[in-house]
N, CA, C and O of each residue as an XYZ file, in Angstrom:
612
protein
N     -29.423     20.012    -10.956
C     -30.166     20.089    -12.185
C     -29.402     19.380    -13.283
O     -28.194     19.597    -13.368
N     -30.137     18.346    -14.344
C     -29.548     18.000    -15.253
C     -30.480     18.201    -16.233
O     -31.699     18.034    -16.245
N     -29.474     18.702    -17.290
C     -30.294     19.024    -18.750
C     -30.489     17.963    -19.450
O     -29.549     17.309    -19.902
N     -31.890     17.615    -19.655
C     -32.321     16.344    -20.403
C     -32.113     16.806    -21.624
O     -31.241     15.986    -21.912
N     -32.228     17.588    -22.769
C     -32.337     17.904    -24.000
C     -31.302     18.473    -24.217
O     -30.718     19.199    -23.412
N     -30.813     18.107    -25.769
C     -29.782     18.882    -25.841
C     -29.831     19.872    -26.621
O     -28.817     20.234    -27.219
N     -30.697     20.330    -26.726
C     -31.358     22.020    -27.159
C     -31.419     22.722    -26.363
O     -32.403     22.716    -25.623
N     -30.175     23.797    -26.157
C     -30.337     24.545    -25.334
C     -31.630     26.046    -25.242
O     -31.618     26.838    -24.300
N     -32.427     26.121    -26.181
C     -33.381     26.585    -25.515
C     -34.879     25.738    -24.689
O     -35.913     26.156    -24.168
N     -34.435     24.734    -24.872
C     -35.432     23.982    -23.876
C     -34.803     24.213    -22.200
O     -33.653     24.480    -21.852
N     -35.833     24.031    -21.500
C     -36.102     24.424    -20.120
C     -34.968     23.225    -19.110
O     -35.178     22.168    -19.706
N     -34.175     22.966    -18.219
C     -33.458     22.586    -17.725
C     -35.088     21.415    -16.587
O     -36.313     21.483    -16.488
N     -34.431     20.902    -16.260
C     -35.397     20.264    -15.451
C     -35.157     18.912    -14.943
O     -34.836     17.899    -15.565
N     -35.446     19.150    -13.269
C     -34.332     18.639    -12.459
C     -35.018     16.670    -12.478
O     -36.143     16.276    -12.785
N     -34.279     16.175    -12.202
C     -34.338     14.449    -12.273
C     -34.655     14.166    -10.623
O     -34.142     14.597     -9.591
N     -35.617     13.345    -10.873
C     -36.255     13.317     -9.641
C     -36.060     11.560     -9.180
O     -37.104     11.031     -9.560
N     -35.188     10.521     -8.552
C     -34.962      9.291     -8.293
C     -35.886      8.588     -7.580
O     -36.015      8.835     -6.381
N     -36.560      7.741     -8.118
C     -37.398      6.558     -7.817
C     -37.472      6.057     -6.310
O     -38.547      5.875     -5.738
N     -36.340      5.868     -5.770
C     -36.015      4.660     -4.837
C     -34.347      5.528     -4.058
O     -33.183      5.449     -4.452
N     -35.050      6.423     -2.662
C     -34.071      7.266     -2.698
C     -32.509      6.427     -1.758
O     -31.417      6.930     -1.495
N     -33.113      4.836     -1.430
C     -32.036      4.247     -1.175
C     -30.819      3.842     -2.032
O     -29.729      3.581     -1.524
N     -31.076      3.802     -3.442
C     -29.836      3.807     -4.132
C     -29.000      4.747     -4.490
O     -28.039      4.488     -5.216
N     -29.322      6.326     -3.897
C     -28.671      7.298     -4.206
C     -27.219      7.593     -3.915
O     -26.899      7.586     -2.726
N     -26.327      7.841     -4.781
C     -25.128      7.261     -4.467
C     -24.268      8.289     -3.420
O     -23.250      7.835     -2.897
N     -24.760      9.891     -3.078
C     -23.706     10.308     -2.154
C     -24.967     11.075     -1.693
O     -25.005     12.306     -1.679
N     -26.154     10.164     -1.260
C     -27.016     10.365      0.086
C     -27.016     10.281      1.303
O     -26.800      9.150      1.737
N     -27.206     11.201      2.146
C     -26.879     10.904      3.572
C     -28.287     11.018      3.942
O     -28.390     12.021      4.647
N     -29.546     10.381      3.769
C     -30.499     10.143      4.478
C     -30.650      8.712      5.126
O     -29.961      7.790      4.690
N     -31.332      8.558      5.918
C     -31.531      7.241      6.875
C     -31.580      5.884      5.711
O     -30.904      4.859      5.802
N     -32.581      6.217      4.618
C     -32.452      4.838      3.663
C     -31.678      4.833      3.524
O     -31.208      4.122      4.413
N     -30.754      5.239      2.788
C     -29.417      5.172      1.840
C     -28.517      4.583      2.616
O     -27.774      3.694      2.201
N     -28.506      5.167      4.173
C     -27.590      4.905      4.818
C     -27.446      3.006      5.252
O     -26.608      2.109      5.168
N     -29.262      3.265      5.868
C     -29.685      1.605      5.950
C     -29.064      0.746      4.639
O     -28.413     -0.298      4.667
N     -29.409      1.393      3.708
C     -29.391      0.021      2.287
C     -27.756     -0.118      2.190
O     -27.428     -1.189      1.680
N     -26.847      0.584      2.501
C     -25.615      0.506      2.838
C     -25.471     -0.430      3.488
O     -25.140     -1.527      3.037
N     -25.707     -0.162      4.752
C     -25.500     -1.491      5.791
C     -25.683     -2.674      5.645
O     -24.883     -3.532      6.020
N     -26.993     -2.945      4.959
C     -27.355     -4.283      4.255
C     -25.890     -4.651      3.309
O     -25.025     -5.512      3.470
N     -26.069     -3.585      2.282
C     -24.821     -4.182      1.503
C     -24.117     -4.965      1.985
O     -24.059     -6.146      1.644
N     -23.211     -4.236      3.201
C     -22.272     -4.540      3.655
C     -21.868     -6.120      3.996
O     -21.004     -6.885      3.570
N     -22.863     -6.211      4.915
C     -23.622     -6.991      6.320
C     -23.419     -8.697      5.268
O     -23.075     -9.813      5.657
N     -23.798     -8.219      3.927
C     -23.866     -9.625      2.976
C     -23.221    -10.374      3.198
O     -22.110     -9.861      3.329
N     -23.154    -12.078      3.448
C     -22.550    -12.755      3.555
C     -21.688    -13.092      2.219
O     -22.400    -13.566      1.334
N     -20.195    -12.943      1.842
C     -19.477    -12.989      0.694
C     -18.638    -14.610      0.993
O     -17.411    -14.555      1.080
N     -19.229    -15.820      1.121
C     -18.559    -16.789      1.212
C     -18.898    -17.987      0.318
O     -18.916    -19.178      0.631
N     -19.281    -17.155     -1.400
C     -19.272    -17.954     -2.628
C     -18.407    -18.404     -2.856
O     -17.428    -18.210     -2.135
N     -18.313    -19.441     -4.255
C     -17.387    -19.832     -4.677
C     -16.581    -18.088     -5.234
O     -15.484    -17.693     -4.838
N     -17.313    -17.488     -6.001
C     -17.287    -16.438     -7.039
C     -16.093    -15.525     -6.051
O     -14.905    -15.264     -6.244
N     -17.170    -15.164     -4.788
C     -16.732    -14.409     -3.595
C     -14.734    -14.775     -3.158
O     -13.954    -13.859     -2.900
N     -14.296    -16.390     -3.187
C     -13.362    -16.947     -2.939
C     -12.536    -16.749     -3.801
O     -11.403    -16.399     -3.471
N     -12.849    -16.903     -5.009
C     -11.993    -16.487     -5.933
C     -11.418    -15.208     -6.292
O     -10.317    -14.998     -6.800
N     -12.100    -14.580     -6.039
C     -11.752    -12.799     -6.139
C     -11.150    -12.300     -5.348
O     -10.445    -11.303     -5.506
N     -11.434    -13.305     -3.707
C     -10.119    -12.825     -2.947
C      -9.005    -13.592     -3.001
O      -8.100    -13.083     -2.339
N      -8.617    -14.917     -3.678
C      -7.386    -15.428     -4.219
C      -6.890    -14.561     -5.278
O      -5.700    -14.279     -5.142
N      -7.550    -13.987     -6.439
C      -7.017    -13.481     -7.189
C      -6.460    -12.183     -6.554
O      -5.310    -11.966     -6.937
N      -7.056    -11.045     -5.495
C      -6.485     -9.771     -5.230
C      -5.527    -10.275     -4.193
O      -4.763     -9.402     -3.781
N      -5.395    -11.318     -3.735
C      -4.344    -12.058     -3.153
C      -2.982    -11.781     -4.030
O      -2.139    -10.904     -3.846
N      -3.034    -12.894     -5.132
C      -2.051    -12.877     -5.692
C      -1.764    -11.578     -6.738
O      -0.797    -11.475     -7.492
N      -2.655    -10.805     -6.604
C      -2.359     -9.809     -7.949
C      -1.682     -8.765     -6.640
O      -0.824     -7.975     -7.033
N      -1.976     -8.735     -5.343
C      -1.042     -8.002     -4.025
C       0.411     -8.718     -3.901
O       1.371     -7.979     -3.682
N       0.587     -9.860     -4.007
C       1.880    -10.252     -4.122
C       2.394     -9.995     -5.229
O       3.590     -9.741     -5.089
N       1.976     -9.928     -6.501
C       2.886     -9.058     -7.389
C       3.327     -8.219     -7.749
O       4.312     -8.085     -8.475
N       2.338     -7.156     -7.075
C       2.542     -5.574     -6.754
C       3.629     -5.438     -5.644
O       4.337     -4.431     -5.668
N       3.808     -6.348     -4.703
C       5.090     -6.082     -3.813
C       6.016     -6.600     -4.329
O       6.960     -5.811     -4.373
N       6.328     -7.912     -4.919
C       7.460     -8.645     -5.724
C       7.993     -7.956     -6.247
O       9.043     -7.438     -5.866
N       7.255     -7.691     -7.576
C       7.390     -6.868     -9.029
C       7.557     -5.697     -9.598
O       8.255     -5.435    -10.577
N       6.530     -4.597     -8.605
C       6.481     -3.233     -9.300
C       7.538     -3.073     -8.168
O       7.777     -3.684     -7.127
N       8.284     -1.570     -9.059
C       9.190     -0.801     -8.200
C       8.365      0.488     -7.784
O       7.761      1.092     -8.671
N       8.316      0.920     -6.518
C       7.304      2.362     -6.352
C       8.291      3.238     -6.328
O       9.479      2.928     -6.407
N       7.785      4.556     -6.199
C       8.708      6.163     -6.139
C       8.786      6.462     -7.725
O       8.187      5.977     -8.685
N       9.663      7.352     -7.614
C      10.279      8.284     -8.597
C      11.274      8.912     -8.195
O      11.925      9.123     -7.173
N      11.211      9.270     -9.729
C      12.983     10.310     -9.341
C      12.798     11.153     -9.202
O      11.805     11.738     -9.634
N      13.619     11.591     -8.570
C      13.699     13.322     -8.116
C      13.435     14.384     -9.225
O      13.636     13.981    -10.370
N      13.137     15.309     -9.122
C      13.266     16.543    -10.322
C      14.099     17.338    -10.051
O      13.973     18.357    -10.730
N      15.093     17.370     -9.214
C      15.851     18.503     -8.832
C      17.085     17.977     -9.233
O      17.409     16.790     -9.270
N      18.042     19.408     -9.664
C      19.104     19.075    -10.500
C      20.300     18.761     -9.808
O      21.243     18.160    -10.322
N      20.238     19.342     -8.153
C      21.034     19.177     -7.566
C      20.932     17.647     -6.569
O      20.166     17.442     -5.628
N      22.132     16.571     -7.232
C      21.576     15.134     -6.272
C      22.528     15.061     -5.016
O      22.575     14.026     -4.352
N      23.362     16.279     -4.665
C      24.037     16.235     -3.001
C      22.788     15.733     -1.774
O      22.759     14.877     -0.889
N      21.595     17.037     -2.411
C      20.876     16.594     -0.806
C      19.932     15.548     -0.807
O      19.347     15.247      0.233
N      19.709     14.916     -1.962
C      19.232     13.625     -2.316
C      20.015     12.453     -1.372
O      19.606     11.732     -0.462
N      21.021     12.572     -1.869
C      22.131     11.467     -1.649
C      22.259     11.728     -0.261
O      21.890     10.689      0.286
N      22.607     12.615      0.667
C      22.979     12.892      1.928
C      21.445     12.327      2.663
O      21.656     11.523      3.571
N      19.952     12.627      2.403
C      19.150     12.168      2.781
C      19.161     10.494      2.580
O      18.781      9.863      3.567
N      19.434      9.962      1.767
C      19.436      8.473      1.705
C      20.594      8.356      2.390
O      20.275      7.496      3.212
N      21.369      8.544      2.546
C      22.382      8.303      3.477
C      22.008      8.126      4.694
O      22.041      7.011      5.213
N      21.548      9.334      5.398
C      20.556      9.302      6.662
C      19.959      8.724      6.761
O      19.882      8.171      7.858
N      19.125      8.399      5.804
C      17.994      6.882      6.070
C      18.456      5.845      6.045
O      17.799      5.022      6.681
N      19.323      5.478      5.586
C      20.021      4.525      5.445
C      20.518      3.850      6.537
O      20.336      2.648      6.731
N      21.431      4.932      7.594
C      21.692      4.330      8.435
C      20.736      4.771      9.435
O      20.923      3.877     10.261
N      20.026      5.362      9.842
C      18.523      4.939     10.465
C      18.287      3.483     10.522
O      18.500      2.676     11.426
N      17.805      3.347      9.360
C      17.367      1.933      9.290
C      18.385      0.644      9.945
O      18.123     -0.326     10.657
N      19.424      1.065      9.441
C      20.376     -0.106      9.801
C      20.388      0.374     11.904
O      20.102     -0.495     12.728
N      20.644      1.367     12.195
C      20.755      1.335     13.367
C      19.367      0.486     14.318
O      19.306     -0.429     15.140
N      18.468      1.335     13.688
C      16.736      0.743     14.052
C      16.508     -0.785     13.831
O      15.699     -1.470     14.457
N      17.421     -1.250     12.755
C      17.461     -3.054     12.574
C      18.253     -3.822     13.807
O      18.027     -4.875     14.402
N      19.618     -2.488     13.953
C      20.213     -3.812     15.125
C      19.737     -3.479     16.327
O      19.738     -4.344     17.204
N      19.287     -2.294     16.578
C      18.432     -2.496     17.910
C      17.093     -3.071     18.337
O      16.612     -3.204     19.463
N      16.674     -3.341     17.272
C      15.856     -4.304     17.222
C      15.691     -5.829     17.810
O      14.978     -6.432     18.611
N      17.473     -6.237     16.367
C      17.406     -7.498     16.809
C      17.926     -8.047     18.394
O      17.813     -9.001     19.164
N      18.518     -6.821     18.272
C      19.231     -6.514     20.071
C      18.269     -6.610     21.287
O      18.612     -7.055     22.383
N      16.777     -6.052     20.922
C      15.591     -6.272     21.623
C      15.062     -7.437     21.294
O      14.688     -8.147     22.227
N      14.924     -7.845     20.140
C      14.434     -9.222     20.291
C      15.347    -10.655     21.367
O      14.732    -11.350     22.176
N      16.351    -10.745     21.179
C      17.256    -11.782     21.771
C      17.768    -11.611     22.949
O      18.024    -12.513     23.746
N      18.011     -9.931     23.179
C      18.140    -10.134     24.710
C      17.291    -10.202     25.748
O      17.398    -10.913     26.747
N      16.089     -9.116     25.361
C      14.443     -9.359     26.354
C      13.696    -10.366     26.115
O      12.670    -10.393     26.795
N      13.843    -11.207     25.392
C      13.811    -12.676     25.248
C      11.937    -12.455     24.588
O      10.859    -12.672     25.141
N      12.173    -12.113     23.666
C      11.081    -11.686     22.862
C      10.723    -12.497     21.464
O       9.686    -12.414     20.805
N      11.533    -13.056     21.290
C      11.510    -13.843     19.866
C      10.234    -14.575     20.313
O       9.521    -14.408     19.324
N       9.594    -15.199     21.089
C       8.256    -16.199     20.561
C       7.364    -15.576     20.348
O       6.460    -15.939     19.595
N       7.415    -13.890     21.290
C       6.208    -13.196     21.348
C       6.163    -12.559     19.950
O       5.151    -12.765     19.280
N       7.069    -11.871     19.482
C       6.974    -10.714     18.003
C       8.155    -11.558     17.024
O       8.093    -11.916     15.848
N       9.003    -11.671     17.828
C      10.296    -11.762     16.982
C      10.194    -12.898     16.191
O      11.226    -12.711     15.546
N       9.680    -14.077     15.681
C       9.470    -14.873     14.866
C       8.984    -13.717     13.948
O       9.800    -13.116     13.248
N       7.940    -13.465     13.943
C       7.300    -12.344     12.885
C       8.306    -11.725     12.208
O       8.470    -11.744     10.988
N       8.973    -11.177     13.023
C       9.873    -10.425     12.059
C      11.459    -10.844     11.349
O      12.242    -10.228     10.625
N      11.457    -12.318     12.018
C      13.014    -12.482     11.591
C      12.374    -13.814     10.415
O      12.999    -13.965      9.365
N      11.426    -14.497     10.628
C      10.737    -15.585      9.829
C      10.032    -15.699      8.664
O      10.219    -16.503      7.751
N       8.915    -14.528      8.793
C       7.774    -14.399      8.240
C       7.873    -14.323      6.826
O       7.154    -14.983      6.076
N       9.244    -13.086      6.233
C       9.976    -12.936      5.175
C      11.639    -13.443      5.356
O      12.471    -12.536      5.388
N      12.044    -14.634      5.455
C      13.220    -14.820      5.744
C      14.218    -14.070      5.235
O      14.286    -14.010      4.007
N      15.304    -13.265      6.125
C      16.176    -12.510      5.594
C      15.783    -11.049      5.138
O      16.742    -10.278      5.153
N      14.632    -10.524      4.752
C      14.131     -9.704      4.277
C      14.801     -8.570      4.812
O      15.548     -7.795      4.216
N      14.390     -8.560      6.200
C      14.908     -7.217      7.591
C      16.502     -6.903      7.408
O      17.005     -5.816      7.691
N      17.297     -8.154      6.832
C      18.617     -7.956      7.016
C      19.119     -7.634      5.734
O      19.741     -6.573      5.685
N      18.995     -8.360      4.546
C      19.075     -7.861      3.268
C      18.833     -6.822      2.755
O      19.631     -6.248      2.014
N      17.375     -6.267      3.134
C      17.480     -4.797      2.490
C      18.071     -3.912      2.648
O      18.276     -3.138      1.713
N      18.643     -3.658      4.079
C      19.986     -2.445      4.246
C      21.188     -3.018      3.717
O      22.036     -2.278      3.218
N      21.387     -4.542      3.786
C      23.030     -4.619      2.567
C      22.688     -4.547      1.432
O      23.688     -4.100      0.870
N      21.782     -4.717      0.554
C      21.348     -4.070     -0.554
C      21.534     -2.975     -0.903
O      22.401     -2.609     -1.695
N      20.580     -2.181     -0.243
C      21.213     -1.114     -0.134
C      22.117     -0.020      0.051
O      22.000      1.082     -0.484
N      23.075     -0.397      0.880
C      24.221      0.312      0.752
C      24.978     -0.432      0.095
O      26.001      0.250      0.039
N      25.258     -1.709     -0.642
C      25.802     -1.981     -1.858
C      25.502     -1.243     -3.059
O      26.410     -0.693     -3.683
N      24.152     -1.182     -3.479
C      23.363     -0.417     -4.541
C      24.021      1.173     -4.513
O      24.570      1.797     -5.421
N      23.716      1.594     -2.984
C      24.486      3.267     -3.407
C      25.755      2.991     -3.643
O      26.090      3.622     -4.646
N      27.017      2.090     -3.039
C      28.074      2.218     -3.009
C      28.553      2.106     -4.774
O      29.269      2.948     -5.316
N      28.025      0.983     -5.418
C      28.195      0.728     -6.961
C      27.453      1.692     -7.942
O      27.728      1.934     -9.118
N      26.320      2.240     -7.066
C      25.190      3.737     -7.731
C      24.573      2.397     -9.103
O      24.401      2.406    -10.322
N      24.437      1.506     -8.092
C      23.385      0.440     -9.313
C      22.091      0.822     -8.898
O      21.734      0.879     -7.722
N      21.310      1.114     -9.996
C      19.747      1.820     -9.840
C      19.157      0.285     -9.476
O      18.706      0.024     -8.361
N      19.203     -0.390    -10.236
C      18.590     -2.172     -9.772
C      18.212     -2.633     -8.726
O      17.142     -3.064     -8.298
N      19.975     -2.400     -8.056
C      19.674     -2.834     -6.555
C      18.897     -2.120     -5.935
O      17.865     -2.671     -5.554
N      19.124     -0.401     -5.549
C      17.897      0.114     -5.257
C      16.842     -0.119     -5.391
O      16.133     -0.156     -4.386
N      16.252     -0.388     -6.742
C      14.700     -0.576     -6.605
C      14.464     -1.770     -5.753
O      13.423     -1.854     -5.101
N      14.999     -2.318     -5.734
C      15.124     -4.159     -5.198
C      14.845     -4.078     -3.812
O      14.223     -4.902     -3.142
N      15.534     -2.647     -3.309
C      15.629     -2.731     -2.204
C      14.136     -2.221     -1.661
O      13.522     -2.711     -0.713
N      13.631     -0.905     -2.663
C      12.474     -0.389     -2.303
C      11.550     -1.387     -2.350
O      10.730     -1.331     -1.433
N      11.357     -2.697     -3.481
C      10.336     -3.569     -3.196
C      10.856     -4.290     -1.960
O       9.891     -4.115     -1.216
N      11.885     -5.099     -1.127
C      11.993     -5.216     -0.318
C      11.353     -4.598      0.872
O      10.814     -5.166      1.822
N      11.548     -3.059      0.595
C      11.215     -2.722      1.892
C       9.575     -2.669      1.535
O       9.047     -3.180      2.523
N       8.681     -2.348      0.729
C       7.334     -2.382      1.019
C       7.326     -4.048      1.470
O       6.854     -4.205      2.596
N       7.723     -5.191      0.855
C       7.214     -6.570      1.468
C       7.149     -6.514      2.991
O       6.259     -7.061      3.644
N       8.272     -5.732      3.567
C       8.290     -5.771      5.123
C       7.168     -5.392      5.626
O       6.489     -5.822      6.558
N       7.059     -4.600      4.955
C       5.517     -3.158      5.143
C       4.686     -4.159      5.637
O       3.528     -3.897      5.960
């Protein structure tokens, strides 16, 4: 029910839609059909091209540029620090066994270009980054490292 008047002693009285395929959180057969159509549209305008160059590049600046997370709220930063620690070398262990799988099962044409090429250096830099960044407790490098690691993403 939506109240057309804004006198509340007038009578409430419900809105009744024209054309029940544009209804926006309808689950009847039109709605569902006129969906599909939507979809189905061929998007290979000029207009169409441009909008995906632009969310192109406005996605590469969101990985470049922004730093994601936050800081902690807790006053105590031991189990902060001991958890990045742990991840830390996670990662670094999970990197050289990696590259250890790539070069010895002789995998580099199949995946391993992807991952040692695609972002040159990326895979290897962000864990010395990172444990440079904690070792100096430079907040910079950290973030650097967190956009690093989403580019891998």
């Amino acid at each position: 029910m939506i109240d057309i008047h804004n006198d509340p002693s007038q009578k409430s009285k419900t809105v009744k839609l024209v054309d029940k395929a544009r209804r926006a959180f309808s689950i009847s057969i039109e709605s569902s059909k006129a969906f599909e159509l939507a979809i189905r549209k061929p998007r290979n305008k000029n207009k169409h091209k441009w909008t995906r160059v632009r969310a192109q590049i406005y996605g590469l600046y969101l990985l470049l540029m922004k730093h994601f997370g936050s800081p902690t709220s807790t006053n105590d930063l031991n189990i902060v620090f001991a958890l990045f620690a742990a991840v830390l070398t996670m990662d670094i262990i999970l990197l050289v066994n990696y590259t250890y799988h790539i070069f010895i099962s002789q995998k580099f044409n199949e995946f391993g270009w992807a991952f040692m090429l695609l972002w040159p250096g990326i895979p290897y830099l962000s864990p010395l980054i990172a444990f440079v960044g904690a070792f100096l407790g430079n907040v910079n490098l950290l973030k650097m490292t967190g956009s690093m690691n989403s580019m891998m993403i």
